[in-house]
N, C-alpha and C positions, 0 to 999 in steps of 0.2 A: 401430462403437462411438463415440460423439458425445455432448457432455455435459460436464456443471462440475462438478466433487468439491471439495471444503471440507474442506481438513484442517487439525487443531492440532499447528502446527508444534514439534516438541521440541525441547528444547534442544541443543546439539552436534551437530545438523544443521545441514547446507547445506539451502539451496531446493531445490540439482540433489539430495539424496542424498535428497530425498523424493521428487522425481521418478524417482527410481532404482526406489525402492521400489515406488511407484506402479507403472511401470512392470510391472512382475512380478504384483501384485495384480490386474492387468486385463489383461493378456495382451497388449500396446498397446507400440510404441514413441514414438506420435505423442500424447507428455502437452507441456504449456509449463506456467509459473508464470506469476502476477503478483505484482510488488510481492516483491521479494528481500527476506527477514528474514537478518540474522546471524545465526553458529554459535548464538551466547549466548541467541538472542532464540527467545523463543514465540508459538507465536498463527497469527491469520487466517493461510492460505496457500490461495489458489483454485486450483486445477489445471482448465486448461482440456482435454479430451480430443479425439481426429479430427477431424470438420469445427471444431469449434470452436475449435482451435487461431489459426485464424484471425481472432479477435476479442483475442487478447494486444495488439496497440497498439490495440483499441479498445474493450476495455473502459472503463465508469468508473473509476477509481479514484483520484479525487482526495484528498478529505478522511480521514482515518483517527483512529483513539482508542488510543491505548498507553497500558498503567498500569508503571510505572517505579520502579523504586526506587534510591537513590545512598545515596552516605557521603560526608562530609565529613569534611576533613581529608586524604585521600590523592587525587596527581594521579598518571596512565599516563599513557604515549605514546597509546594506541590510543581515553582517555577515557573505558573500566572497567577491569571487572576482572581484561579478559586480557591486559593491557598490560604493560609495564615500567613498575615502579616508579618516578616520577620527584621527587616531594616525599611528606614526609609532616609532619605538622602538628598537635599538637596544639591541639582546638579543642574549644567548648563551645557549638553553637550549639542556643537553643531555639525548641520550638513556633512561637511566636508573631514568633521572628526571621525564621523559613523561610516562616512565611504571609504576613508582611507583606511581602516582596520578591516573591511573585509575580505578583501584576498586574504588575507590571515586564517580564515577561516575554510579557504577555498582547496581540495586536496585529499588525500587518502590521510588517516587522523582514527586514533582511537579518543573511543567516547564511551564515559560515565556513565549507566544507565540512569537516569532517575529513581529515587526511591516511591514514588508514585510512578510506578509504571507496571504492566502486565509479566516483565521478565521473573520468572521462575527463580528462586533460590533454596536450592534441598525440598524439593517443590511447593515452594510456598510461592504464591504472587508479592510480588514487592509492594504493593498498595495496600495488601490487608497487613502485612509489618508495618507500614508507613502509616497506618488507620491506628493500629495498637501503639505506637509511639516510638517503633522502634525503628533502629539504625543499624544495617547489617553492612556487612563488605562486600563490598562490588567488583568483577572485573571489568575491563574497560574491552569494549569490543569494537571493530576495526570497520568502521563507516567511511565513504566517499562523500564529500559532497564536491559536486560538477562547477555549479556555477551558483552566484548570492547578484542579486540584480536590486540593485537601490529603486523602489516606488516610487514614495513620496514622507513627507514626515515634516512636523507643526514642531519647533525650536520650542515654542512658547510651554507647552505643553510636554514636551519634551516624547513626544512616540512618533516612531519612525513603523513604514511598512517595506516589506523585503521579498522577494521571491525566490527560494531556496528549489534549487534541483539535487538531488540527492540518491544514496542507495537505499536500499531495505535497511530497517533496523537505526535509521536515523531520526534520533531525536530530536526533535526543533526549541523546543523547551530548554535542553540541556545546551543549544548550539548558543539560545540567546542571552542566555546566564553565563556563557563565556564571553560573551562580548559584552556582558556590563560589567565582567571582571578586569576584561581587557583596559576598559574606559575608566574603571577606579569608580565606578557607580551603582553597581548590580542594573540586576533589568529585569524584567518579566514579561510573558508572552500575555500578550493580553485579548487575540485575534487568529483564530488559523484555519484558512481552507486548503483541501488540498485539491489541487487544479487540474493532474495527471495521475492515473497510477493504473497498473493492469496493463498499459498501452491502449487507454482510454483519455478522453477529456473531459475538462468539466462540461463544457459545450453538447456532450453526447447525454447527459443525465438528466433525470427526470425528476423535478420535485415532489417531495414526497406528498403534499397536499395535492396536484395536480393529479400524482399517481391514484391516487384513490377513486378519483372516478373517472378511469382507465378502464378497458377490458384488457383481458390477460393475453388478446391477441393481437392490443397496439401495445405492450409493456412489452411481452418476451419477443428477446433475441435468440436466432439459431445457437445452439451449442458452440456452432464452428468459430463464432466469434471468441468466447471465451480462449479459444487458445490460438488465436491467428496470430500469435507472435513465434511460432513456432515453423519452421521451414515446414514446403510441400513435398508428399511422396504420393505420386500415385502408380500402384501398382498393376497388374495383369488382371485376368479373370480369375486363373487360378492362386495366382498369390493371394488376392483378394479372400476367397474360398480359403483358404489355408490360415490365413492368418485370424481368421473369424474364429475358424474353428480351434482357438488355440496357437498354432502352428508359429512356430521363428520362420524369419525367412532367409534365404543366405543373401551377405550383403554383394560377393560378387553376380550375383543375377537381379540387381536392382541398379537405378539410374541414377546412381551416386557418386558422388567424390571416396575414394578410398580413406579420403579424412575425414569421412563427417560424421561428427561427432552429436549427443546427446539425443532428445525427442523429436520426434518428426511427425506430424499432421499425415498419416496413410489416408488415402483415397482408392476408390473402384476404378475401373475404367468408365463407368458413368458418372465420375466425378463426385461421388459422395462418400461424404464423412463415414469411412468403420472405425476408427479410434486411432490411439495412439502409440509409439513404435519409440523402442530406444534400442539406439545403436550399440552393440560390441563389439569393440575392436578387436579383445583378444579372441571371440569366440566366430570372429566374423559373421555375426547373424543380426538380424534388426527382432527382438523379443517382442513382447506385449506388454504396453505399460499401462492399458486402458481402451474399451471396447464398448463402442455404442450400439 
């Protein structure tokens, strides 16, 4: 059993406790995730299944789309709303205050890890220091965000909802605790689904209640899907043959740009998936990065 499943991740789940699930639903103990959502958070979650497992560090999945919502006026430890209560503020910000500060946010920009978060320190998780009570130093690492698109949001109430486009490694938590510091009010994420990631949609995902009484051969996707963000190669009979077995292939005897750089999707001349190819320029050969 081999294959990509798309689930929408519920809320009060872990990543692993969908995998759990999974697990049972497909009869399989060989599922992985990509891209860890928090408890709190919904949305894209890819499960890669048996041979496939093998494409988790190589998958795409840089850029992602979360739609978000926060309050203003109350700051956590954790930066929502499962945190300790650390300020609270009464404040009156409107519409047109929360639109006009976010271009500010919009741009290549380093960012604060949170200290509730997965990022490693001398290898430790920053959430089991942040559990223990402590406070360590951070470096700040070097996020895009694309676009911030205004929703909707209740003055009265004082929560706005936002849809962030983003790179890997962006915090949304950390983004919305800048902009309550922007506004002289903190803020807190109180709402997050994430809407794209993998070069998938949410639209494409399958609840995880719904999945359960699924068979595993309306749930699993080809492999090929898992890495269709990456260009086509299809190669000869014998390169085919060669590359299976091992084999580099030279990149002037392939149908390539002398520029082209990184992993490339290899195919047969019967147009089926043998794995995956990375390009070297200096060695001029396409290697092996991965073989199904």
């Amino acid at each position: 059993m081999n294959g990509l499943v798309l689930i929408n991740k519920p809320t009060d789940f872990t990543s692993f406790d969908v995998v759990a699930v999974m697990r049972r639903v497909l009869g399989t103990r060989k599922i992985g995730h990509t891209g860890t959502l928090d408890p709190m958070a919904t949305g894209v979650l890819p499960l890669l299944v048996g041979k496939a497992t093998r494409l988790c560090d190589l998958m795409p999945s840089g850029d992602k789309t979360y739609r978000a919502t926060l309050k203003f006026g109350v700051t956590t430890d954790t930066l929502d709303c499962t945190g300790k209560i650390l300020t609270q503020t009464e404040c009156h910000v409107t519409e047109e205050e929360f639109k006009a500060i976010l271009p500010n946010f919009i741009g290549h920009q380093m960012q604060l890890p949170p200290m509730y978060s997965a990022v490693s320190v001398d290898g430790v998780r920053l959430y089991d220091l942040a559990r223990q009570g402590k406070t360590v130093e951070r470096t700040p690492r070097p996020i895009t965000v694309y676009s911030i698109s205004y929703i909707e949001g209740n003055q009265e109430t004082q929560t706005f909802t936002v849809e962030v486009a983003c790179s890997k490694g962006t915090y949304i938590r950390s983004l919305i605790d800048d902009m309550g510091k922007a506004l002289g009010c903190g803020a807190m994420m109180t709402a997050l689904c994430r809407t794209a990631a993998c070069g998938f949609d949410l639209s494409e995902c399958v609840d995880l209640e719904q999945a359960k009484g699924m068979t595993p051969e309306a749930l699993l996707l080809p492999i090929e899907k898992a890495v269709q963000g990456y260009p086509a190669l299809t190669v000869t009979a014998p390169q085919a043959t060669r590359f299976q077995n091992g084999g580099p292939l030279d990149l002037e005897r392939l149908p390539i740009s002398n520029k082209t750089e990184g992993i490339l999707r290899v195919y047969d001349p019967a147009n089926t998936l043998i794995g995956l190819g990375v390009v070297e320029q200096e060695t001029k050969r396409l290697k092996i990065q991965c073989l199904f």
